[in-house]
C-alpha positions as CSV (number, residue, x, y, z in Angstrom):
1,X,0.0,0.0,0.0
2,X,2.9,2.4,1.1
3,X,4.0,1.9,-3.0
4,X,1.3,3.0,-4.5
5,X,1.0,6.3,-2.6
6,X,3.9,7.0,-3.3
7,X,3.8,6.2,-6.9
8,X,0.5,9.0,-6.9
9,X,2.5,11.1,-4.9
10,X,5.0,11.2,-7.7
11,X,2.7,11.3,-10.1
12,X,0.7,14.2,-8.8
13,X,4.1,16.0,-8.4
14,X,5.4,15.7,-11.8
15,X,1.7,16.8,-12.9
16,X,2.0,20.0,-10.8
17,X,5.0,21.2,-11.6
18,X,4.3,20.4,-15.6
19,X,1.4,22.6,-15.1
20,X,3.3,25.5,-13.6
21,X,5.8,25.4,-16.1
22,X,3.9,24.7,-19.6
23,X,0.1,25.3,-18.6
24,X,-0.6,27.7,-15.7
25,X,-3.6,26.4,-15.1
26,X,-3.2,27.6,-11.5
27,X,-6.3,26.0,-9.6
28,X,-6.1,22.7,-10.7
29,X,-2.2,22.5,-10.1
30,X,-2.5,23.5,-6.7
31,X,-5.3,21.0,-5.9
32,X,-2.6,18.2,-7.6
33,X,0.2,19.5,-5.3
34,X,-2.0,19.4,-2.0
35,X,-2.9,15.8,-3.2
36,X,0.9,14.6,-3.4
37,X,1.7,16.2,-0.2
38,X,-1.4,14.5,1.5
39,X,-0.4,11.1,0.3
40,X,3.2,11.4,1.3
41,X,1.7,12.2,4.6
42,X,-0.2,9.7,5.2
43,X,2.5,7.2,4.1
44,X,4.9,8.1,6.3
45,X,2.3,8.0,9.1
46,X,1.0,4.6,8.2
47,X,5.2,3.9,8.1
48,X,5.6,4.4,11.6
């Protein structure tokens, strides 16, 4: 389970900063980060 958030995480991440770079779409990118940083969150509490 710990894989696969991290896996969105990444994901999520490399859509966020793709969309500050080349799209500036700015609402959407910022719900994507919040979403990566939530699921690296919660897999490093579910680690410990």
């Amino acid at each position: 389970m710990r894989s696969i958030l991290y896996i969105i995480a990444v994901i999520l991440v490399i859509g966020w900063l793709l969309g500050v770079f080349v799209y500036s779409v700015k609402g959407i990118i910022h719900v994507l980060l919040v979403l990566a940083i939530i699921s690296l969150l919660l897999g490093l509490i579910r680690r410990v």
